[in-house]
Backbone as JSON, one array per atom type, in Angstrom:
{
  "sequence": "XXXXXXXXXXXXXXXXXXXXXXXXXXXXXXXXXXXXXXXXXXXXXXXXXXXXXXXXXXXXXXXXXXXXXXXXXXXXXXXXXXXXXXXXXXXXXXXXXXXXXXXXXXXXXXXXXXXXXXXXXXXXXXXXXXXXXXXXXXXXXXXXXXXXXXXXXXXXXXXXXXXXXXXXXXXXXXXXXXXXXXXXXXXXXXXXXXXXXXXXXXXXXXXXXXXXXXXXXXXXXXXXXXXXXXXXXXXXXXXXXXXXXXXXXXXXXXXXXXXXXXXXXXXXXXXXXX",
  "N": [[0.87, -1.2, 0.0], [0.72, 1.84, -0.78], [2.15, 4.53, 0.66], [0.46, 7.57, 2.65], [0.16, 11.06, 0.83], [0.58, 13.8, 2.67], [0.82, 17.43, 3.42], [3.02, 19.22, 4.72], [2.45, 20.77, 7.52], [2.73, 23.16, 9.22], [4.5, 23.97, 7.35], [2.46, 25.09, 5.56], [0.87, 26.48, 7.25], [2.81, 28.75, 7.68], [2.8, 29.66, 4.83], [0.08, 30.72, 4.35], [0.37, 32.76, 6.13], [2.62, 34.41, 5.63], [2.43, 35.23, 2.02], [3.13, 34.31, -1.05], [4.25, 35.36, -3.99], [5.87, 34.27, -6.21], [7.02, 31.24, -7.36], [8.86, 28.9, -6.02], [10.86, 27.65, -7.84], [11.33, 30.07, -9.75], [12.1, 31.88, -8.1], [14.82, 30.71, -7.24], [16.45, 30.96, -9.64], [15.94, 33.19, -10.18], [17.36, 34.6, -8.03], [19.75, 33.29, -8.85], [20.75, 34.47, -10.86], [21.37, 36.87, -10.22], [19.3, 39.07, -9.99], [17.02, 41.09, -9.15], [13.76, 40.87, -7.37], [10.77, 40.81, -8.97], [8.7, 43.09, -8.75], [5.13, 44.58, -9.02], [3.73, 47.52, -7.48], [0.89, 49.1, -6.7], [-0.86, 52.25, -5.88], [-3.58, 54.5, -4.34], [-5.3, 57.61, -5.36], [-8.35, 59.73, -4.09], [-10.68, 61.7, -4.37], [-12.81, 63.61, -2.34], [-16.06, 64.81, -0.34], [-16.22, 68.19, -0.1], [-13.49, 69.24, -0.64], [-11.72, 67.38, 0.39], [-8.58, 65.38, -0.24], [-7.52, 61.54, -0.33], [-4.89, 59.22, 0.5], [-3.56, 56.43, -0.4], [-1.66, 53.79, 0.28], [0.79, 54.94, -0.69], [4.23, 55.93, -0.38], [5.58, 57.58, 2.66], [7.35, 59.76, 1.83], [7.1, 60.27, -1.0], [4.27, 61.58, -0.33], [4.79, 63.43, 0.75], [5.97, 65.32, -0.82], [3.94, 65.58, -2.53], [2.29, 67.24, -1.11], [3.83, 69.3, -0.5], [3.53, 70.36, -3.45], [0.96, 71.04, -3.45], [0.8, 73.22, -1.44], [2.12, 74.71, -3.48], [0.48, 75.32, -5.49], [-1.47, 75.8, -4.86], [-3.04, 78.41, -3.49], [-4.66, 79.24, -1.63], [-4.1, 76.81, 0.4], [-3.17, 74.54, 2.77], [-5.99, 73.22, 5.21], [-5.88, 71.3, 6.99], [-4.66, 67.82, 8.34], [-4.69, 64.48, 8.43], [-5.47, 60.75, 9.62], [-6.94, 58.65, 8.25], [-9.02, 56.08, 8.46], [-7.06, 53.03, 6.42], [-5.64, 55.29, 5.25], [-4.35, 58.43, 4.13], [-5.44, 61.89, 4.74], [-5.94, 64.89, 3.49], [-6.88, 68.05, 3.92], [-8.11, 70.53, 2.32], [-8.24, 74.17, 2.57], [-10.65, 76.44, 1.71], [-13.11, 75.32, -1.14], [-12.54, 73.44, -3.13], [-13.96, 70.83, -5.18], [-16.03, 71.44, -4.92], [-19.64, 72.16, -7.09], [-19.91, 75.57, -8.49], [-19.59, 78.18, -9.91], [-18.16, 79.4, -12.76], [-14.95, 80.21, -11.92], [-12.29, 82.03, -10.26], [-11.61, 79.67, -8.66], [-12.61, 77.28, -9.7], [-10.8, 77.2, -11.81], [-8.41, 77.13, -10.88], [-8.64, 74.57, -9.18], [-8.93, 72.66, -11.11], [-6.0, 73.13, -12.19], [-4.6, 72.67, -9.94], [-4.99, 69.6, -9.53], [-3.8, 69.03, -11.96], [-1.12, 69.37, -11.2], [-0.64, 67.84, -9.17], [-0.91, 65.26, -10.16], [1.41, 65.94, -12.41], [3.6, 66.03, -10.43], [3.63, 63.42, -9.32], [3.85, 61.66, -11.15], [6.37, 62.42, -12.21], [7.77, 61.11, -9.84], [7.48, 58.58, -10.59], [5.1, 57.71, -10.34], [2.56, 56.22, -12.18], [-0.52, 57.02, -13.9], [-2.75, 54.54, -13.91], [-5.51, 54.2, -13.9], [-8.76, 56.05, -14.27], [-11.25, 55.4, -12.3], [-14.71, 55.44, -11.13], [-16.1, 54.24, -8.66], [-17.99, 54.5, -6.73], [-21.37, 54.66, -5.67], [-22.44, 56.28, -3.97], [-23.38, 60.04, -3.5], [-23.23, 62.64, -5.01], [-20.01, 61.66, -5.63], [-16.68, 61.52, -6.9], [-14.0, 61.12, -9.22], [-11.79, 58.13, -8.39], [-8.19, 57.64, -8.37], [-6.01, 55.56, -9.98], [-2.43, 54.18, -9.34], [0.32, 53.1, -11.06], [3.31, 52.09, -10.06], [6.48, 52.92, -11.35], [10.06, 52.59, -12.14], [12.73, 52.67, -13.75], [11.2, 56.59, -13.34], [9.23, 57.62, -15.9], [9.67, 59.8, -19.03], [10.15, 63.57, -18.19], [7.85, 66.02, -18.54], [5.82, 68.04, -19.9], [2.53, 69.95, -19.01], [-0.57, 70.63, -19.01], [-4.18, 71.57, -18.81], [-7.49, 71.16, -19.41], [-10.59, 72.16, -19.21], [-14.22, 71.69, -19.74], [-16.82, 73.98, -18.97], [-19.88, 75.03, -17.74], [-22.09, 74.43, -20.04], [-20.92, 75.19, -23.04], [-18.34, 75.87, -23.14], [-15.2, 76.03, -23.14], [-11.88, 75.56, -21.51], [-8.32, 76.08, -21.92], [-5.85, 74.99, -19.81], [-2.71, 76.79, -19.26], [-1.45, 76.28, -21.79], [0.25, 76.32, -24.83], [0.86, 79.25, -26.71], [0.61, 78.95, -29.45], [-1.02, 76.8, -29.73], [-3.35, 77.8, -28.91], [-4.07, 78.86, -31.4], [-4.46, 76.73, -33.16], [-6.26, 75.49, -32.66], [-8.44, 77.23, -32.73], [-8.44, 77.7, -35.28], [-8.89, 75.32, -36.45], [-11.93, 74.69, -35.17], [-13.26, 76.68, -36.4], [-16.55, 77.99, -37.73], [-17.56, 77.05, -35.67], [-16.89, 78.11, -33.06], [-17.92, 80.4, -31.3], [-17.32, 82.54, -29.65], [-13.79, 84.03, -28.44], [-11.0, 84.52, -26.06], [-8.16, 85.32, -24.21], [-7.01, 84.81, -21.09], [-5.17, 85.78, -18.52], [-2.75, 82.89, -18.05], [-4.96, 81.13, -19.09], [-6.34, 79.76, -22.33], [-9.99, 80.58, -22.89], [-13.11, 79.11, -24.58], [-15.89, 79.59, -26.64], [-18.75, 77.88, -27.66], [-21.01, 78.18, -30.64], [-24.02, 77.21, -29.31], [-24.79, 74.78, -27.14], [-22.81, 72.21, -26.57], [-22.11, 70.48, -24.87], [-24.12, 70.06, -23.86], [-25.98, 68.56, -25.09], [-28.75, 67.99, -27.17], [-30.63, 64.7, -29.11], [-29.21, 64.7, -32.59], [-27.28, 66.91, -32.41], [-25.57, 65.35, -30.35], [-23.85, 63.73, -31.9], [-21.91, 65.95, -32.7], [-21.06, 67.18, -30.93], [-19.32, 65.3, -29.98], [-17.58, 65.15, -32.3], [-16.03, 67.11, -32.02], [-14.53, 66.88, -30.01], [-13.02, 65.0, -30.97], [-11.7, 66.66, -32.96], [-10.58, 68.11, -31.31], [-8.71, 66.44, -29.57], [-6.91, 65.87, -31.73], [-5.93, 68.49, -32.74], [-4.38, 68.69, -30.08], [-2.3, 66.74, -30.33], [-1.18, 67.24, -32.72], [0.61, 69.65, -31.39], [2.49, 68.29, -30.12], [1.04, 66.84, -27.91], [-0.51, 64.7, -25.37], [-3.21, 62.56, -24.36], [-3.04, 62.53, -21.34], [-5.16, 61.85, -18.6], [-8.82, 61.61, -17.51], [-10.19, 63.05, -15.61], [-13.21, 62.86, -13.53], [-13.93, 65.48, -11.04], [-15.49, 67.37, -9.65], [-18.1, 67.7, -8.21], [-21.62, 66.33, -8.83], [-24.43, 69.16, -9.38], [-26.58, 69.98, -7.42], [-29.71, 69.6, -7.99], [-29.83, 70.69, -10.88], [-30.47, 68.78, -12.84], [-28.29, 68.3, -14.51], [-24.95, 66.76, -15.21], [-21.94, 66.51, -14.04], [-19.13, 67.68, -16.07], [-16.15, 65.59, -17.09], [-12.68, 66.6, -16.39], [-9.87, 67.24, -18.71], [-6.37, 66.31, -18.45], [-2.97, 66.69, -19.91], [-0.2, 65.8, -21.03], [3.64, 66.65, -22.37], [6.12, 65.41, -23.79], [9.17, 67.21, -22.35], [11.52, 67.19, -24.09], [10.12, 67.4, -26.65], [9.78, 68.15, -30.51], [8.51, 69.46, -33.52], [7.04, 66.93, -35.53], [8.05, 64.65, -34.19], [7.27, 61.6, -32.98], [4.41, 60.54, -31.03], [4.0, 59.8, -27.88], [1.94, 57.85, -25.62], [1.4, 58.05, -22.43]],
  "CA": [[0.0, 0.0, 0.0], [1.22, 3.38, -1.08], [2.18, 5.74, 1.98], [-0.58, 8.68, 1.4], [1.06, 11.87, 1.08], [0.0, 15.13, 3.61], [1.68, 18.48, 2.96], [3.49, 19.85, 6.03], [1.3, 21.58, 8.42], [3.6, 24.51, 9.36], [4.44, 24.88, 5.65], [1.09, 25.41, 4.97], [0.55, 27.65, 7.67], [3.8, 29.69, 6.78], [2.2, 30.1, 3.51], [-0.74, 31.82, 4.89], [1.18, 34.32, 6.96], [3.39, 35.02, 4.73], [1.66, 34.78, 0.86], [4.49, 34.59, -2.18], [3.71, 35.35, -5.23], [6.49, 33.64, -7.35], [7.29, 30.1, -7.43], [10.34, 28.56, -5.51], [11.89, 27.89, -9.05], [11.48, 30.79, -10.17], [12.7, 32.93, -7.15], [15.98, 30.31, -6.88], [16.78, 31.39, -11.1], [16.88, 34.95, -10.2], [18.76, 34.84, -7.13], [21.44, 32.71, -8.88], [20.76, 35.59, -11.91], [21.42, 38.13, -9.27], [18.5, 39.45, -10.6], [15.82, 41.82, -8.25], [12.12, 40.09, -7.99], [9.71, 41.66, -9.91], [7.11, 43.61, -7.76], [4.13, 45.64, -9.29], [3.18, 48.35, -6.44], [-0.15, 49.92, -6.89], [-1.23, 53.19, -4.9], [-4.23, 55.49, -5.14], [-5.62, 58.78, -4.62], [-9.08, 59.73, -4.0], [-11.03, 63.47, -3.93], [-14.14, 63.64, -1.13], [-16.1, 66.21, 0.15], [-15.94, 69.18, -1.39], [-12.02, 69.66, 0.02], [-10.2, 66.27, 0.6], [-8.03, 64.49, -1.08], [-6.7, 60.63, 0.55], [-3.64, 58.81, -0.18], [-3.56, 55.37, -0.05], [-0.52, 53.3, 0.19], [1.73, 56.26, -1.29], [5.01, 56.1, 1.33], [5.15, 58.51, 3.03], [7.73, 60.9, 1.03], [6.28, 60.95, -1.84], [3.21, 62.13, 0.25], [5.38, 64.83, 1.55], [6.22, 65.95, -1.87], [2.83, 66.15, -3.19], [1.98, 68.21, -0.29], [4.35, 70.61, -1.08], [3.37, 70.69, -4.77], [-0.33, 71.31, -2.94], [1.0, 74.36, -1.18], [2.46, 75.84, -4.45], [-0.05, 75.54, -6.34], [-3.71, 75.95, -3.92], [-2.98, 79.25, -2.81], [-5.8, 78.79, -0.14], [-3.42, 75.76, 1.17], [-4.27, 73.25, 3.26], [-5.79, 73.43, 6.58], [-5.56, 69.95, 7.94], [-4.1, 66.36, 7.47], [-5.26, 63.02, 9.61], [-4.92, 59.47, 9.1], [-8.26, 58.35, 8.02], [-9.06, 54.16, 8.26], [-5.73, 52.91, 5.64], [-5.68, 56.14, 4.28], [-3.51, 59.68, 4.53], [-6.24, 62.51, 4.81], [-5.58, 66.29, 3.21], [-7.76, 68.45, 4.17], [-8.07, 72.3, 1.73], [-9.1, 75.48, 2.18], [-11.65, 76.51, -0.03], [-14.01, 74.28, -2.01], [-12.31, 72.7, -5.07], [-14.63, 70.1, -5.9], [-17.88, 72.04, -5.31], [-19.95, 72.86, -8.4], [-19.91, 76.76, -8.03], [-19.76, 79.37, -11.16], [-16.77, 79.03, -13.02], [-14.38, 81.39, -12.07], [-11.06, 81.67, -10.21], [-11.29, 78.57, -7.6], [-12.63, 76.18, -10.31], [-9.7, 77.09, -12.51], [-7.48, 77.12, -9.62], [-8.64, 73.28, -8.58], [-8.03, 72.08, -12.16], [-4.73, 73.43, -12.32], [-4.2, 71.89, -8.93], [-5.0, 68.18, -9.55], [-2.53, 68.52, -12.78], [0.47, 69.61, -10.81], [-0.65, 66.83, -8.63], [-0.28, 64.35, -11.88], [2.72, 65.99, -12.64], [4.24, 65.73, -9.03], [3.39, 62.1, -9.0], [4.74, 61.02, -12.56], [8.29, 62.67, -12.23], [8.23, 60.53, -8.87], [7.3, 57.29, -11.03], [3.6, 57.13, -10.42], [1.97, 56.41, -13.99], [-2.03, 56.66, -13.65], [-3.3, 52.92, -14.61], [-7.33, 54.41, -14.7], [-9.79, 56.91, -13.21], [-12.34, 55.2, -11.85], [-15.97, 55.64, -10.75], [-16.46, 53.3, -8.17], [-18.74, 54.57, -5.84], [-22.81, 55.28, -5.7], [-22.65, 57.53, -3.03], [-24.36, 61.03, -4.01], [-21.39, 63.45, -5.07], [-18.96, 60.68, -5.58], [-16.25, 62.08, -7.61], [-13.11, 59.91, -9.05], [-10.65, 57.4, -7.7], [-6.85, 57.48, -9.6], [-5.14, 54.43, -9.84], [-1.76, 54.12, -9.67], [1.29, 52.29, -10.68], [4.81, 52.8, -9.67], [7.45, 52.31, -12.54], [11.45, 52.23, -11.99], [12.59, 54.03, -13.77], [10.16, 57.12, -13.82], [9.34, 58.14, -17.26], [10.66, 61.19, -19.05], [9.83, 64.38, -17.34], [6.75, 66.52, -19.55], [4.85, 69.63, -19.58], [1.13, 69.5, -18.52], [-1.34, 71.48, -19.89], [-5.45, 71.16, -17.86], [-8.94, 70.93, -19.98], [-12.09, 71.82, -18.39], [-15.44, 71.72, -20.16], [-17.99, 74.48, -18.18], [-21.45, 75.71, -18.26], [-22.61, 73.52, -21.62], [-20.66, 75.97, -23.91], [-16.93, 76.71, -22.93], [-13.71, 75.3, -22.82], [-10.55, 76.08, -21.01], [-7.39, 75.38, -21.63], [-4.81, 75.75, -19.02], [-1.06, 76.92, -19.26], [-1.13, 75.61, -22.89], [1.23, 77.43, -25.56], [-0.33, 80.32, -27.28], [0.46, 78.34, -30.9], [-2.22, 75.34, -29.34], [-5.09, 78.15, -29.02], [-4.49, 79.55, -32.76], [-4.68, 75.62, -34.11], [-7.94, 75.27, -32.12], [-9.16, 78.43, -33.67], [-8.65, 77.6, -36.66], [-9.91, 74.15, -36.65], [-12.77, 74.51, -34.81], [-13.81, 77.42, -37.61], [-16.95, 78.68, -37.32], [-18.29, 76.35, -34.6], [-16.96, 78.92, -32.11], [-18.95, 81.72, -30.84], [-16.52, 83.76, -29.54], [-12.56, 83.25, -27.75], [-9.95, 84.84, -26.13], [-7.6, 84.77, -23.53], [-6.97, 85.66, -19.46], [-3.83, 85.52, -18.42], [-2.62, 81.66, -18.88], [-6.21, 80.63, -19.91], [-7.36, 80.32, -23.49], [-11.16, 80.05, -23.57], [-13.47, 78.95, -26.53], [-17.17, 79.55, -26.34], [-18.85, 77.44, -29.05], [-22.55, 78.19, -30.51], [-25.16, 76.58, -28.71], [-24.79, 74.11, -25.78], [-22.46, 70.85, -27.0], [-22.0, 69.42, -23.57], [-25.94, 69.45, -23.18], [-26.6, 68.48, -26.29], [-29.66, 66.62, -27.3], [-30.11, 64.24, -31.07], [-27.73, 64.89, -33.41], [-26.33, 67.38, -31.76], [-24.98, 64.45, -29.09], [-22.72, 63.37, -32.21], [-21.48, 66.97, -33.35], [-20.04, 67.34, -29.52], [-18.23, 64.11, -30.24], [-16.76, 65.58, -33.35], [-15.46, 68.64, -31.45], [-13.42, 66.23, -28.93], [-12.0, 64.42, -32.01], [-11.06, 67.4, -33.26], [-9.59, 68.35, -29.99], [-7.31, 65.47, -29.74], [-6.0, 65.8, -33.14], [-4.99, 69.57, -32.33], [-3.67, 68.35, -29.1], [-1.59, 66.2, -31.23], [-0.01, 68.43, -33.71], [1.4, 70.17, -30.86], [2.86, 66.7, -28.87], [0.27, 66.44, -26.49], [-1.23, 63.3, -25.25], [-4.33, 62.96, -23.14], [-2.91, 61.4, -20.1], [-6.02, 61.17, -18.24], [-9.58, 62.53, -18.18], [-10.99, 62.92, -14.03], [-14.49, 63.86, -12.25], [-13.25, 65.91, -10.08], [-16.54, 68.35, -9.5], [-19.67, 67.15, -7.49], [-22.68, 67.04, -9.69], [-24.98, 70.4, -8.44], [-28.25, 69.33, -7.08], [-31.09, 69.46, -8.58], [-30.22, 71.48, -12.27], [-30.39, 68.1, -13.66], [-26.94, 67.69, -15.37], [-24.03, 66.03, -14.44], [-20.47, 67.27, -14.16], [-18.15, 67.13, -17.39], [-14.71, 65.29, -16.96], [-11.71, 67.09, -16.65], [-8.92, 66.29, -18.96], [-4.87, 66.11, -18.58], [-2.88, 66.15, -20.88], [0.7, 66.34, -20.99], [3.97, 66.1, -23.77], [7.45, 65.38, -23.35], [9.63, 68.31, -22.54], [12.22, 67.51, -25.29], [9.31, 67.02, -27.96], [9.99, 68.72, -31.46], [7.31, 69.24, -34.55], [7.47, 65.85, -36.37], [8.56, 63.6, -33.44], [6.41, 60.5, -32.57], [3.7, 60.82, -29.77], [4.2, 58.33, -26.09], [1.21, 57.98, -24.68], [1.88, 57.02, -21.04]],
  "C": [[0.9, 1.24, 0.0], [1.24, 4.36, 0.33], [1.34, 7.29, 1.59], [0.38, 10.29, 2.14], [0.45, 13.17, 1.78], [1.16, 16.22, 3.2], [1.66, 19.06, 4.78], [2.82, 20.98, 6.77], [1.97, 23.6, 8.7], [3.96, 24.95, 8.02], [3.13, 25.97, 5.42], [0.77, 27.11, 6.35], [1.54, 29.05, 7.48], [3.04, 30.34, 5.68], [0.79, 31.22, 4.01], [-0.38, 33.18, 5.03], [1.54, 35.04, 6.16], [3.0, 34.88, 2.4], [2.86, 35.45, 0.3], [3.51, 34.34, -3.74], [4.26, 34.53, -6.51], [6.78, 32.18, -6.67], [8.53, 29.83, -6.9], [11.36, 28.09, -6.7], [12.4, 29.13, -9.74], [12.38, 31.73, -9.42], [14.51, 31.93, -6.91], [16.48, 30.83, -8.49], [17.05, 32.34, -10.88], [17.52, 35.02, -9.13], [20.35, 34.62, -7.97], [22.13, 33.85, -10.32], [21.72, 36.98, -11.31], [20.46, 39.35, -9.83], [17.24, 40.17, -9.42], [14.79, 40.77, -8.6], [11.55, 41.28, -8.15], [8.76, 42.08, -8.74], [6.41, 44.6, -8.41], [3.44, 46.46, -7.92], [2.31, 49.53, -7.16], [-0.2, 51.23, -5.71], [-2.46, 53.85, -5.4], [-4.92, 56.71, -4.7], [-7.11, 58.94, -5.02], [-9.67, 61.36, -3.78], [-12.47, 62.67, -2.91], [-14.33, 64.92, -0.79], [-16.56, 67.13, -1.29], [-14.44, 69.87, -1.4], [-11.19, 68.44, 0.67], [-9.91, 65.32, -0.42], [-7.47, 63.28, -0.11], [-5.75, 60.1, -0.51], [-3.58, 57.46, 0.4], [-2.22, 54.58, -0.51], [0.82, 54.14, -0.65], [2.89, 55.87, 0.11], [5.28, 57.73, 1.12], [6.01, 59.99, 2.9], [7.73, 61.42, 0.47], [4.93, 61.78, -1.63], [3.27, 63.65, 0.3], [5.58, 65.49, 0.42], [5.16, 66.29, -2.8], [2.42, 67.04, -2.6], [2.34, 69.8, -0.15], [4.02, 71.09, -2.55], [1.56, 71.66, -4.05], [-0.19, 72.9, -2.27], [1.29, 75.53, -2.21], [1.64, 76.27, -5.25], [-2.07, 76.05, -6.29], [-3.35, 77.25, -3.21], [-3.79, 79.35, -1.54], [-4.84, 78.11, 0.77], [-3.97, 74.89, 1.53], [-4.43, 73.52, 5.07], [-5.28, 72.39, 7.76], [-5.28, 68.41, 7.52], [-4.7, 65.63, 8.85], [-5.0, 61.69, 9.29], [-6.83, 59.22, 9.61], [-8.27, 56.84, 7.4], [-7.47, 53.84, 7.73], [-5.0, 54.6, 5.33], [-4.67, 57.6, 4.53], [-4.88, 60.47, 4.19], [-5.91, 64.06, 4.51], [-6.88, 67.1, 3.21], [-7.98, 69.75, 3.69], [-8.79, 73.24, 2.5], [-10.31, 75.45, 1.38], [-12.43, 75.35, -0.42], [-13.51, 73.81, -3.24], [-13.14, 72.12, -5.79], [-16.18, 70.37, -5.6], [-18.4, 72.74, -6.76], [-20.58, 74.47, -8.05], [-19.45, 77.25, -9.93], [-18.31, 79.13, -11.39], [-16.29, 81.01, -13.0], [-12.78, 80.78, -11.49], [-10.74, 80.05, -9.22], [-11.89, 77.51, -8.43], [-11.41, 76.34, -11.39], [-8.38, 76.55, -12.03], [-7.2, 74.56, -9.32], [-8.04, 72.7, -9.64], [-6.88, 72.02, -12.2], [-3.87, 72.48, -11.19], [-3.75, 70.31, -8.86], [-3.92, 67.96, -10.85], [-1.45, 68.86, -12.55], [0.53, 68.45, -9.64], [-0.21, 65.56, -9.44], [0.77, 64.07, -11.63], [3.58, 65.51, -11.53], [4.58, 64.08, -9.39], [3.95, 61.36, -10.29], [5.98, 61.36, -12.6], [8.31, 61.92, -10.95], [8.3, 58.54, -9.35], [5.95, 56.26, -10.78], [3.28, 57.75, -11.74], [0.33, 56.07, -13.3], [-2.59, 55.53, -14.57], [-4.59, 53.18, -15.27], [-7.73, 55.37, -13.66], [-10.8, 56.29, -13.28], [-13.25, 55.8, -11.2], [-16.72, 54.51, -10.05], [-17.86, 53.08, -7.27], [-20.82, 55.44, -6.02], [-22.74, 56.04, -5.19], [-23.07, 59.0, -3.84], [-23.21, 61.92, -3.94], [-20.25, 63.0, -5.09], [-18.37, 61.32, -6.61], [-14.9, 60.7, -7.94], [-12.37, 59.1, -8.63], [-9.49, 57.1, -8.85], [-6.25, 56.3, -9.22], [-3.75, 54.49, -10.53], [-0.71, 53.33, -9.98], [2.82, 52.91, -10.82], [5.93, 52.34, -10.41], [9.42, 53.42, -11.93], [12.14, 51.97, -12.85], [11.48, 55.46, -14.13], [10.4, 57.48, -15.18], [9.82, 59.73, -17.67], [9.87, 62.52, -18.57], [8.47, 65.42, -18.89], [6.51, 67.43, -18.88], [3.85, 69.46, -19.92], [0.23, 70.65, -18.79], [-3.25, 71.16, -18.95], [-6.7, 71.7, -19.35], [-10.09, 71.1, -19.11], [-13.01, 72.69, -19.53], [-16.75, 72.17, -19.3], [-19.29, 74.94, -19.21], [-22.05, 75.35, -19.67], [-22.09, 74.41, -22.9], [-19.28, 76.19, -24.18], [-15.61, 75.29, -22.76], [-12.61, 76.37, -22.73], [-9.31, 75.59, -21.28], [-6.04, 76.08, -20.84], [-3.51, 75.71, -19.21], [-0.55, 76.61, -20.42], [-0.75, 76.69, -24.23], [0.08, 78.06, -26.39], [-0.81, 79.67, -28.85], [-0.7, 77.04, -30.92], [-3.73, 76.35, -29.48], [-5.14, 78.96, -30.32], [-5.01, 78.47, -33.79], [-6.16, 75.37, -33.78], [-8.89, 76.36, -32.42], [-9.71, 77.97, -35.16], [-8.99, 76.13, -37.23], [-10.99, 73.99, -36.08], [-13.82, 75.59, -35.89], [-15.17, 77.69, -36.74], [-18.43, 77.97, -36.09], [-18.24, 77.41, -33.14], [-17.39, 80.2, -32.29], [-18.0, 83.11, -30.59], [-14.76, 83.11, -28.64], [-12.15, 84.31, -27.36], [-9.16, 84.75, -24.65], [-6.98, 85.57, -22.02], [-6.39, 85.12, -18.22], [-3.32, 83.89, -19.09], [-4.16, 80.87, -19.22], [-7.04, 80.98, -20.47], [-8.9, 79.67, -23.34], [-11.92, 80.18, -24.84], [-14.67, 78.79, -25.7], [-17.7, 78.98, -27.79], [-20.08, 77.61, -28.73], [-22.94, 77.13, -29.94], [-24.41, 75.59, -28.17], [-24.17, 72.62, -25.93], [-22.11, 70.2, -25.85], [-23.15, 69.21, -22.59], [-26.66, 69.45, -24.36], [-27.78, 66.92, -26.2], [-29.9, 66.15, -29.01], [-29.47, 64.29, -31.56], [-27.32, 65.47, -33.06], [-25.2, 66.77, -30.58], [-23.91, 64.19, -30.48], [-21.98, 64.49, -32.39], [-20.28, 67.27, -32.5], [-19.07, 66.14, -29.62], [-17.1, 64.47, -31.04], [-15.75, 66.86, -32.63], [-14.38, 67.49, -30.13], [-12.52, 65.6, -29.85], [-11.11, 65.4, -32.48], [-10.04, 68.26, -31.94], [-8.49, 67.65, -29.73], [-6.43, 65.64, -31.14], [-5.21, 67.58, -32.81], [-3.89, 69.13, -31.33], [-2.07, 67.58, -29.75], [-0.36, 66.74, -32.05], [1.0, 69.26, -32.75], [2.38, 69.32, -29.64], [2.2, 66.51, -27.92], [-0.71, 65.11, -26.34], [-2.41, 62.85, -24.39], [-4.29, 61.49, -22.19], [-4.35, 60.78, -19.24], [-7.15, 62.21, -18.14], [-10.52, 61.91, -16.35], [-12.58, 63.63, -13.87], [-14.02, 64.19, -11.33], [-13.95, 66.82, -9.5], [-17.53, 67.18, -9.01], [-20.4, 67.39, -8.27], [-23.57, 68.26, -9.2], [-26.86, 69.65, -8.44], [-29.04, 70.01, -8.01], [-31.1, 70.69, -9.87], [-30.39, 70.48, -12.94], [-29.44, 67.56, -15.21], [-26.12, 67.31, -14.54], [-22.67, 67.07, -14.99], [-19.81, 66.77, -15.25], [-16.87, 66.14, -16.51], [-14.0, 66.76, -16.95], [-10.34, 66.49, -17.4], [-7.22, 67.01, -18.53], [-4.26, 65.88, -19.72], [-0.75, 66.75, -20.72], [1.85, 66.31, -22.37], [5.63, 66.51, -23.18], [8.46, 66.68, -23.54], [10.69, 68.61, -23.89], [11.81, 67.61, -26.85], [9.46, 67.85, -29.07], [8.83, 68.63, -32.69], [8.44, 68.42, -34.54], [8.12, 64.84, -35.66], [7.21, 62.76, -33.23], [5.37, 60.97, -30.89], [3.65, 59.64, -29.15], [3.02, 58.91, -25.41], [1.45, 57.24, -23.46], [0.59, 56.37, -20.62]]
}
């Protein structure tokens, strides 16, 4: 009779405790390689409220360095930090992510969350997705991140916001980006021009509350947006809710997009989307 075989009790509970992801062949190959193990490290950041941002598994220098990007760039500042459940807790001034009249503190927030980006990509966080995870009533996005070694090459960041069913902003973005968007958007726009670093574009009638065919026309006007974006190396890193919807007018909040383009980029070079 065959001796029946049991797997070692303490192994097994070892294994528990401690959970491995690679295989004992595999992990004895790269030792004898002298080879690092592979680790994918996620992190992610979260808006709430109408004034916090959390930080989840971020350590806690890079924390420190977004924080300071947060001071340079939120003139308001920040009033308070906490440790909330897993989480790091920032607590603003001001209202960023309340839906309020566009003026200087919704320009302001935009600008904010893409020097946040930026911060976080010259440190070697690449954004995986913006999710929309949550029902909750004013739920705004969750960023997912992953952490790459070496970070990628350093870029210049540019902000998108789509207000009041008519307008677009674009922030900090070279003056030669709002003459191509002039002149390809032709005579779709109403009127333009520009106050201090942001060019706006008012286009006839209401394409981000459009109803029938007008729902594809607004489509066409984002195509044509990316393709400008384009011509001038820009890439549309990522595209956040970052605004609370406003009770009861019965619309919802646009996206905000990102968009950035490698600092050494030249007409006629190839476009890296990260």
């Amino acid at each position: 009779m065959s001796k029946e075989w049991r797997p070692d009790a303490k192994r097994v509970i070892d294994q528990r405790q401690s959970p491995t992801y690679f295989t004992d062949t595999a992990r004895t190959a790269e030792q004898s390689l002298g080879l690092p193990a592979f680790r994918t490290i996620f992190a992610c950041l979260s808006m709430h409220m109408t004034d916090r941002l959390r930080f989840l598994r971020f350590p806690k220098r890079d924390v420190s360095q977004v924080e300071a990007a947060i001071q340079r760039f939120w003139s308001r500042g920040i009033q308070d930090t906490r440790t909330y459940g897993e989480s790091y807790e920032v607590k603003l001034h001001g209202h960023p992510w309340r839906p309020t009249s566009w003026g200087n503190e919704k320009i302001d927030a935009c600008r904010l969350i893409c020097q946040i980006l930026n911060s976080l990509f010259d440190m070697g966080w690449v954004l995986k997705a913006s999710v929309d995870i949550s029902t909750k009533e004013f739920d705004k996005d969750t960023l997912l991140f992953r952490y790459q070694n070496p970070p990628p090459s350093r870029c210049t960041w540019i902000g998108i916001c789509f207000g009041k069913g008519d307008k677009m902003y674009i922030l900090d973005g070279p003056p030669e980006l709002g003459r191509t968007l002039v002149n390809a958007f032709g005579s779709d726009i109403q009127s333009h021009n520009v106050n201090r670093s942001v060019f706006e574009i008012k286009f006839h009638g209401y394409p981000w509350r459009a109803h029938g065919t007008e729902t594809v026309h607004a489509r066409l006007i984002l195509l044509t947006l990316l393709e400008c974006l384009e011509q001038h190396g820009f890439s549309l890193y990522a595209s956040v809710r970052q605004v609370q919807d406003a009770a009861n007018d019965g619309y919802s909040e646009t996206d905000t997009w990102f968009c950035n383009r490698q600092i050494n980029w030249t007409p006629g070079m190839p476009i890296y989307h990260n």
